[in-house]
N, C-alpha and C positions, 0 to 999 in steps of 0.2 A: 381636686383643685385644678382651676384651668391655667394655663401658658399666661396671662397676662398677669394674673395672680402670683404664680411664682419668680416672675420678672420683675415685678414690684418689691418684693422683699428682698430682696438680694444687692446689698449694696456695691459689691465686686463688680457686679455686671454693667449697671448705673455708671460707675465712675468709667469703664471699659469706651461705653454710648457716647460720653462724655469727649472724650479724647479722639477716637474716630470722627466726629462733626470737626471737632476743630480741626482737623488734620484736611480734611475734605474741602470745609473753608479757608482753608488755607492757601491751598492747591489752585481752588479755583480764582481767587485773591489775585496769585501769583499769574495764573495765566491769562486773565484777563488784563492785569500792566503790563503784561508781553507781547501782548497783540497791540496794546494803545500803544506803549515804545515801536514796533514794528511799524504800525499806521505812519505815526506822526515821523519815523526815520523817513521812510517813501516817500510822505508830503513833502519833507523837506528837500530831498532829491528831485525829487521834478520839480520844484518849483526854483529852486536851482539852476537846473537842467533848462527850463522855459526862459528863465530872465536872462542866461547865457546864452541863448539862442535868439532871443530880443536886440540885446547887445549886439551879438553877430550881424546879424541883417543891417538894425540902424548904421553898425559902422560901415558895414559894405553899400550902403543905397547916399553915406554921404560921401564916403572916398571913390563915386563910380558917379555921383550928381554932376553932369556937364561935361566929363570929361569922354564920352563919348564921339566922335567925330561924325557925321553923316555917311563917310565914306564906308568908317567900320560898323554903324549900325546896318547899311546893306548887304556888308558881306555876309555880317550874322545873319541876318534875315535870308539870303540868297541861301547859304551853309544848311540855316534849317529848314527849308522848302526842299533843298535835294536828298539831308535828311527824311525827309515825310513823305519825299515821293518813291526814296529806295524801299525805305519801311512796306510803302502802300506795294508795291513794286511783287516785293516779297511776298507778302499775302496772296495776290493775287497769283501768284505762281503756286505758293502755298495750297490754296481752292485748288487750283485748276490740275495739280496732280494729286490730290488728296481725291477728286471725282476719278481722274483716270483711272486708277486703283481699285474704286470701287466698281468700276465697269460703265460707267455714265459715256451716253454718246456727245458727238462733240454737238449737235445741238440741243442738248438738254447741259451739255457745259454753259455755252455762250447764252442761252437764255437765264442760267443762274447768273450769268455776269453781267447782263444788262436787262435789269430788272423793270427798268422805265421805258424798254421797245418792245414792240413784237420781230422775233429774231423770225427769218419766214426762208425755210430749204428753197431753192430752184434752180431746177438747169445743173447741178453740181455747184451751187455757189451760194452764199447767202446773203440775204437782206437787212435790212435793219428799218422799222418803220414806228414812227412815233405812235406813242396811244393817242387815237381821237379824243380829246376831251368832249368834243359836243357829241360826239352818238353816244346813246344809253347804252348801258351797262349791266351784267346780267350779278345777281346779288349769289352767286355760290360760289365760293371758298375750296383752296386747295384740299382733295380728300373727301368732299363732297359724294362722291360716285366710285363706284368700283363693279365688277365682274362678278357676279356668280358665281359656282359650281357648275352651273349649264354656259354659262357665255353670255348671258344676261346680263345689261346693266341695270345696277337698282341704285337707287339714293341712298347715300349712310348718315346726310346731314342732319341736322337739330332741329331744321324747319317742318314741322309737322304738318303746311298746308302744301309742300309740293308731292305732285303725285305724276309719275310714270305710266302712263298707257302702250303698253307694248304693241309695235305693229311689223309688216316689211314694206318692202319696194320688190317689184316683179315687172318683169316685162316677156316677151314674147321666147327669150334665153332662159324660161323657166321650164317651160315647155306645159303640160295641162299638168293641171294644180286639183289635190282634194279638198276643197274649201271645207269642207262639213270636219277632217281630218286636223285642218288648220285652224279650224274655230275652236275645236275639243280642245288645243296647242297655248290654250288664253291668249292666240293673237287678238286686238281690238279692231286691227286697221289695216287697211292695204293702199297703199300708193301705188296706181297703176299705171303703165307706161300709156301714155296715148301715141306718143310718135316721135318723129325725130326730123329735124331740116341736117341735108346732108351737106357739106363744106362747101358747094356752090349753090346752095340754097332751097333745092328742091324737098318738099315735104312729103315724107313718109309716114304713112301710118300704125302703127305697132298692131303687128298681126293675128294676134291674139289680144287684143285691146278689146273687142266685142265679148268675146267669151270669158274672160276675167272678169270684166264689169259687173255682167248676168253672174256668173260662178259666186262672186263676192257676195250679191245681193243675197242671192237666191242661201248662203249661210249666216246672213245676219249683219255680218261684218259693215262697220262702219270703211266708206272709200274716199278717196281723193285721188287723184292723178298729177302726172308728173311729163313733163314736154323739154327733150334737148332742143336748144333752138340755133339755127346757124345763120340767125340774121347779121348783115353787115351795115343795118342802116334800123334809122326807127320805121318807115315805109316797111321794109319789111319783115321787122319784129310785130308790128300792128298784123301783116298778112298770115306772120302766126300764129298770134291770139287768134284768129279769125276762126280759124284752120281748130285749133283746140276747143273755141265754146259751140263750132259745129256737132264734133266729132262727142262733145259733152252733154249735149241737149237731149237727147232722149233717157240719159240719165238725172235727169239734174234735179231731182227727188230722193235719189239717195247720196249723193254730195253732200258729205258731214265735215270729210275733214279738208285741206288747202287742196288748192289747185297750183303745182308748182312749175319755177320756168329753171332748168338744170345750164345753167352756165357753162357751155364746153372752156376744154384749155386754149388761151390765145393763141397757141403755138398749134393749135390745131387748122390749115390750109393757109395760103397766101391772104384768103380776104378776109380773115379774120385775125391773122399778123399784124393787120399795117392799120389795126383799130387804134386809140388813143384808148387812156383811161376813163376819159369825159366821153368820149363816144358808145363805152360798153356802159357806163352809166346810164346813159340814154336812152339805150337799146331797150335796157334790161328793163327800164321805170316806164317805158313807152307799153311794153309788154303787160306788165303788170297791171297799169292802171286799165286798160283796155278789160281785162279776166275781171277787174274789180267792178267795172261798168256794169258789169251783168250779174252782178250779186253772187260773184267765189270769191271768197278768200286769198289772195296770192301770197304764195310764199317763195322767196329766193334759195335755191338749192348751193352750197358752194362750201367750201373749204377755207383753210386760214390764207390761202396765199388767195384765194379765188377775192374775200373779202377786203385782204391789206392788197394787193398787185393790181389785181386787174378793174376794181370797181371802185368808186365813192364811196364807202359806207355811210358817212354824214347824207348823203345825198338820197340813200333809200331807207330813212328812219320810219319812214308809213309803214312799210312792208316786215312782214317775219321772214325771219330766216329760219334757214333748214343746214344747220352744221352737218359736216363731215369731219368727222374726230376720229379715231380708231383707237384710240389710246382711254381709258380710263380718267386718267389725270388730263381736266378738262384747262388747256393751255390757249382761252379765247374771250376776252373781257367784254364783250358786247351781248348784248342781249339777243338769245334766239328761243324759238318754242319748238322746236322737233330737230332731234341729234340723230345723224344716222350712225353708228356705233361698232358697225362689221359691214362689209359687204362679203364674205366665206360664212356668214352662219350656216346654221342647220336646223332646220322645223319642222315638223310632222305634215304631213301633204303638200311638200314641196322637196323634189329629188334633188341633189346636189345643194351648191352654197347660192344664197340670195341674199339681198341685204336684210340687217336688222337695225329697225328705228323705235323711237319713243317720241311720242310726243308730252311737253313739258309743261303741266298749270301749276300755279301756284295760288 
């Protein structure tokens, strides 16, 4: 006989089934009016609780309607501005040692604090200068960029069309170079010194600027070159393009990448002290269009304080720039195409440190 069979006959057990449902419906009966009593006790509490707090307000907005006097509506107003400004007051003290702790210098402090200037080191003192609105702007984001394993800088951004071409700068301070060594190195590029105008303006030619040139070629390497200039006047910034598409013309077949003009420190000699802003602007745009006359590329060599101190940046938006950064975390809102990234690197067929650069497409 099967189990449902013998459950069936048995009236004992029947009436047992019987009285468990009811019991269970019961229960659940009960606790379901438990929770709607519960419900509806809470609806009535807050809504209670809302119309007594309705009441509150209407009676304080009419026993406080007019009777305010102009005198005492300033004081409140004055009371809560010095409220807002001890508050703000705080915070900022708040930031500014919550960075010290972490070890932050004080100008990566004062740049977290004024977030709407370029804060710019010099001299032992510091600047403060508006962002240009009218000169473009370069599209990378904080964390963008970072260091290697080797000292390399590579992109870590999202943007999958920019790309890095690693290269250096070399000048005659290199002393002879294995270019075949250095190509092996996946350097792409070499910026080479062609020469230098000394602080009273006479022009030198970088001493090894002939046999880098030849060296470069003769491994492949894409070149470009690079000119400190110490001109005090456009006259004779013109005399040192002059001087550079000379000294460039027996090359000028393997000229791939710029031709740059390296902006010395104004504080470098008496006549180039007592330059103006507008004047090094001058100088530097005279130079360049001259290099561009003759089909190179110019590019402006210079640093954050070279670009906000010493020069117009709205003033030379034709030209690329050639950043001096050293840091990773790239703290420079304007648009440039070749970052130089170290000047102590270390590369295979060059002894000691020289600079490391990339040039930047997008």
């Amino acid at each position: 006989m099967s189990r449902t069979d013998t459950e069936r006959g048995n009236p004992n057990r029947i009436r047992t089934r019987y009285l468990v449902n009811l019991i269970i419906m019961g229960a659940v009966t009960l606790a379901a009016a438990g929770l709607a009593a519960f419900f509806m006790l809470r609806t009535g509490e807050l809504t209670a609780a809302n119309s007594s707090l309705s009441k509150e307000l209407e009676q304080l907005r009419v026993s406080t309607q007019g009777s305010v006097s102009e005198k005492d509506l300033q004081k409140q107003l004055s009371e809560a501005r010095e409220s807002a400004a001890a508050m703000q007051k705080r915070q900022v003290l708040m930031q500014i040692q919550s960075s010290l702790e972490s070890g932050s210098s004080t100008t990566a402090i004062l740049r977290s604090l004024f977030a709407d200037s370029l804060v710019v080191q010099s001299g032992g003192r510091y600047y403060f200068y508006p962002i240009e609105s009218a000169a473009e702007k370069n599209s990378f984001l904080d964390g963008d960029f970072a260091f290697d394993e080797g000292g390399a800088l590579v992109y870590t951004g999202s943007n999958p069309s920019v790309h890095l071409e690693r290269g250096v700068d070399i000048s005659e301070n290199n002393g002879e170079i294995d270019w075949t060594l250095l190509k092996d190195e996946e350097v792409g590029f070499a910026m080479i010194c062609a020469g230098t105008a000394q602080d009273d303006g006479t022009i030198l030619q970088d001493t090894r600027f002939e046999e880098n040139m030849q060296g470069a070629a003769a491994a492949g390497l894409n070149t470009g070159a690079y000119f400190r200039i110490g001109a005090a006047s456009q006259e004779e910034a013109l005399q040192e393009a002059e001087f550079v598409i000379s000294a460039l013309e027996p090359y000028r077949n393997q000229i791939r990448c710029p031709v740059a003009v390296v902006i010395p420190s104004s504080e470098r000699g008496e006549r180039l002290l007592a330059l103006s802003r507008s004047e090094w602007t001058d100088i530097v745009k005279a130079f360049c269009r001259r290099i561009e006359e003759e089909g190179y590329r110019p590019v402006i060599y210079g640093s954050l304080s070279t670009f906000t101190m010493q020069v117009d940046i709205t003033e030379l938006e034709h030209f690329d720039k050639w950043l001096a950064n050293y840091d990773s975390r790239l703290y420079f809102p304007y648009k440039f195409s070749m970052w130089q990234y170290s000047v102590n690197g270390q590369v295979g067929g060059i002894e000691g440190e020289t600079g490391m650069d990339v040039i930047i497409t997008e």
